[in-house]
N, C-alpha and C positions, 0 to 999 in steps of 0.2 A: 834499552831493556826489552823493547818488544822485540827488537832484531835476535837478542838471545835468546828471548822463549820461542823464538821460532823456530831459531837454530837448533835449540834443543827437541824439541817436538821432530823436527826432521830429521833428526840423528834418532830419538825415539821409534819411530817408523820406519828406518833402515834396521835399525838392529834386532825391531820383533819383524820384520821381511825377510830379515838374515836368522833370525831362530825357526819361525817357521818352515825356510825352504831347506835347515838341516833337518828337522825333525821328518825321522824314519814314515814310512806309511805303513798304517795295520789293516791287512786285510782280512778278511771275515771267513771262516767256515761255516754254512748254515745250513740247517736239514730239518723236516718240517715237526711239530711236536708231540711225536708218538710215544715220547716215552719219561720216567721223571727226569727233573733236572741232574740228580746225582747220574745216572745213568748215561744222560748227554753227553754229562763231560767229562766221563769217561770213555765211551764210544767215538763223540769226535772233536773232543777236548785233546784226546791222543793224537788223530790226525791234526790239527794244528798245531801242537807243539813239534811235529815230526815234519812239517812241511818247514818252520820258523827253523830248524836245525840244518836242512839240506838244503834247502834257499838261501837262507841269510836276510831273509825277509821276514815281519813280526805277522803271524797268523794270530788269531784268535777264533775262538766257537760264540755263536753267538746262538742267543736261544730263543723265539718266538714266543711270544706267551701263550700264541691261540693258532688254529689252521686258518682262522680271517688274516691276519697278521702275515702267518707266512707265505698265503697267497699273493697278499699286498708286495710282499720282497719281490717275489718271484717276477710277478709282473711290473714290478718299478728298478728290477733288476737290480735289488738290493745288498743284494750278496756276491761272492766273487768267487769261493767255491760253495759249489752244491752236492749235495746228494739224496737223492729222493726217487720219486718212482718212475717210471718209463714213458709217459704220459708227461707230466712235467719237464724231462729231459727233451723230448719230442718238440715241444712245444718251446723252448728254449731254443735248441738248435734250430726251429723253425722263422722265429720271427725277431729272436733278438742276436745270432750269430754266436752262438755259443761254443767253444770246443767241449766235443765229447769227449770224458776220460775213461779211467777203466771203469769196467760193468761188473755184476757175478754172474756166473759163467751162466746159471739155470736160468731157462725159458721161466716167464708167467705163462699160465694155463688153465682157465678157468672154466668150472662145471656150474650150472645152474642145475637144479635138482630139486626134487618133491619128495614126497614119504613114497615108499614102497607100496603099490596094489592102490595108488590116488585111481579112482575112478575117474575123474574129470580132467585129466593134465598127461597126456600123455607126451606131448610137444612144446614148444615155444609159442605153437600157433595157437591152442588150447589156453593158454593166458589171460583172460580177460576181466581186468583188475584185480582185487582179492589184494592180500596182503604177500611183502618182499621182505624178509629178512636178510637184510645187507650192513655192511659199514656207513657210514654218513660218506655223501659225497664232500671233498674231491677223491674220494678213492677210487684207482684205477676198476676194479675190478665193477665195481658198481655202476661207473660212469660209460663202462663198456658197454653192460646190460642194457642200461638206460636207450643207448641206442635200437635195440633190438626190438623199441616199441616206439616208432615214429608217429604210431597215431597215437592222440594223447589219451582218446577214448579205451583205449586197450591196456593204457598203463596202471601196474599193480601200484600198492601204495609201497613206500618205502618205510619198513620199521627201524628206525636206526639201531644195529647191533652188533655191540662190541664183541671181538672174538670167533675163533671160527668155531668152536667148541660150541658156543652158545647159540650161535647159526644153527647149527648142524642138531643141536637140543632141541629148538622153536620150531623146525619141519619137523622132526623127527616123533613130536607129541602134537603136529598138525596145528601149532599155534597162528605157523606161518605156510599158506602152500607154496612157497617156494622159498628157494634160499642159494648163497651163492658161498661158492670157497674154491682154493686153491685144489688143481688134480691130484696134488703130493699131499694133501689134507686129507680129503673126500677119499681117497684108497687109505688113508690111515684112520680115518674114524670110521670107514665102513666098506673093511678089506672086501668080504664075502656078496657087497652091493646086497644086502638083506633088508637093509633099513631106509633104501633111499634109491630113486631112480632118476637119471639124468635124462632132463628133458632136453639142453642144450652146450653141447662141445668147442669153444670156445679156440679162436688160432691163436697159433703158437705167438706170443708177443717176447720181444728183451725184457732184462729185467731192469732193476733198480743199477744207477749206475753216478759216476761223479760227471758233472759238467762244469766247466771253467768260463768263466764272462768275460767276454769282451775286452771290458776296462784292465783286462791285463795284459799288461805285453803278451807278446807272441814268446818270445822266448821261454820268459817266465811260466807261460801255460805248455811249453813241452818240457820244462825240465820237471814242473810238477806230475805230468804223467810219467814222465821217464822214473822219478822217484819212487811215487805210487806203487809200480810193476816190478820195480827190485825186489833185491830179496829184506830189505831193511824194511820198506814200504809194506811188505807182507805181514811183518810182526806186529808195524802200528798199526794193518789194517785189523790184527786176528782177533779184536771183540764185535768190529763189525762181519766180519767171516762167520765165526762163530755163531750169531746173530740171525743173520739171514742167509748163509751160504754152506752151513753143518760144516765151518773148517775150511770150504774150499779155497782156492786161491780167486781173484779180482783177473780177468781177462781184458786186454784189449779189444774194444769199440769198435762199429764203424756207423756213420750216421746213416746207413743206408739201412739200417735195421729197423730204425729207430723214425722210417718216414709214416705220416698219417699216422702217428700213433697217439698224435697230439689234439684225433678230430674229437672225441669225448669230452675231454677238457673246452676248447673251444666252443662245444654247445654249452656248456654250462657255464664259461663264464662269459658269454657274448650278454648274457640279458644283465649282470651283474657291473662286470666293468666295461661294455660298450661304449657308453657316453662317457665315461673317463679319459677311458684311450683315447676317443675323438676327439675330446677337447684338448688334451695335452698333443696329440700329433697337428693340430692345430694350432697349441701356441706353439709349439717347436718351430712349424715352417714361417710364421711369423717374427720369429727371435731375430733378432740383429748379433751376428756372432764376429 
């Protein structure tokens, strides 16, 4: 009797060995969470159902609940495709080998800015604290600024605010002396530069683009870019086009755009997950593999 329930138990254990090693892998599309959930999976609910059709491989979108959450992916390399902002991508290809996929075509380019006729602010160097109307870090564009005041002594506070609209509101009735927005914004809420003066011009950086992990074949990660850049790949991309790119089409990358773009993020999140990292790159060299 015991020889059979052994028998059986062992036949048990090949046969869920032999279901698991048929059962398909599903990989993740993930993007951080700026927008509602309907919204998501429509945006890039589309792109994984258009990857799972030209692969042959099951994608799904997965949604973060929080930007702590999707930082946590990013940096435990959670995800398998991404898309997010250029800083993130940066940072990605930098330390965990990522392929870069297609980008949209437009540069980021970012103006800091005060009210019009500010007696006290005429520069960057003019700065010295007072209040920032910006997005919550990890936003690129903030996390850029943030640079631009090494000394801690000289750094403004950060108001966290949503929208560039409302940016552009908070300077513009002096709530905030400065405030930051995209160059394609700040010429559209203040074509005639009447209501607002740029203290600081900002280089040209990539934009927002897709990047591929590692954990995927090599293959697998070019025929998704090759996909992506067709013209089928165009139609799934056209709510995120539409979105971020007024229509345009997704261009191909090259990571050399894309270098040091990642040092923003690295300040911010060295005091956050430093001792994480250490300890896991720790146990890593330690693992008996």
């Amino acid at each position: 009797m015991k020889n059979l329930i052994a028998s059986c138990a062992s036949i048990g254990l090949l046969v869920s060995a032999a279901v698991f090693a048929a059962r398909p892998p599903v990989f993740t599309v993930v993007a951080p969470p700026r927008e509602t959930v309907a919204v998501g999976n429509l945006d890039y609910g589309t792109v994984a159902a258009f990857l799972t059709k030209v692969t042959g491989v099951h994608f799904v979108y997965k949604r973060p609940n929080n930007w702590l959450q999707y930082q946590s992916w990013v940096w435990k390399d959670g995800g398998d495709v991404y898309f997010d902002g250029p800083h993130f991508v940066a940072w990605r290809l930098h330390h965990q080998g990522a392929t870069l996929g297609p980008r949209l075509p437009q540069a980021q380019n970012w103006r800091i800015f005060t009210w019009a006729g500010n007696p006290d602010i005429h520069s960057i160097r003019d700065v010295v604290g007072g209040i920032f109307c910006a997005p919550p870090p990890p936003n690129f564009g903030t996390l850029w600024a943030q640079t631009l005041f090494p000394n801690p002594a000289r750094q403004p506070y950060i108001l966290n605010t949503h929208g560039w609209a409302k940016i552009f509101k908070q300077v513009e009735s002096r709530h905030c002396e400065i405030g930051i927005a995209p160059k394609i914004t700040l010429n559209t809420l203040d074509p005639e530069r009447t209501l607002t003066y740029i203290i600081k011009r900002g280089p040209v950086f990539p934009n927002q683009a897709f990047s591929l992990s590692r954990k995927l074949p090599s293959a697998l990660r070019q025929k998704i870019i090759t996909a992506l850049l067709s013209p089928a790949g165009e139609r799934a991309l056209m709510p995120l086009r539409k979105r971020f790119a007024a229509g345009r089409r997704f261009v191909a990358g090259t990571p050399a755009q894309y270098v040091d773009v990642d040092q923003g993020l690295d300040a911010y999140w060295n005091p956050i997950f430093g001792q994480e990292i250490k300890k896991d790159l720790e146990k890593e060299a330690t693992a008996v593999h």
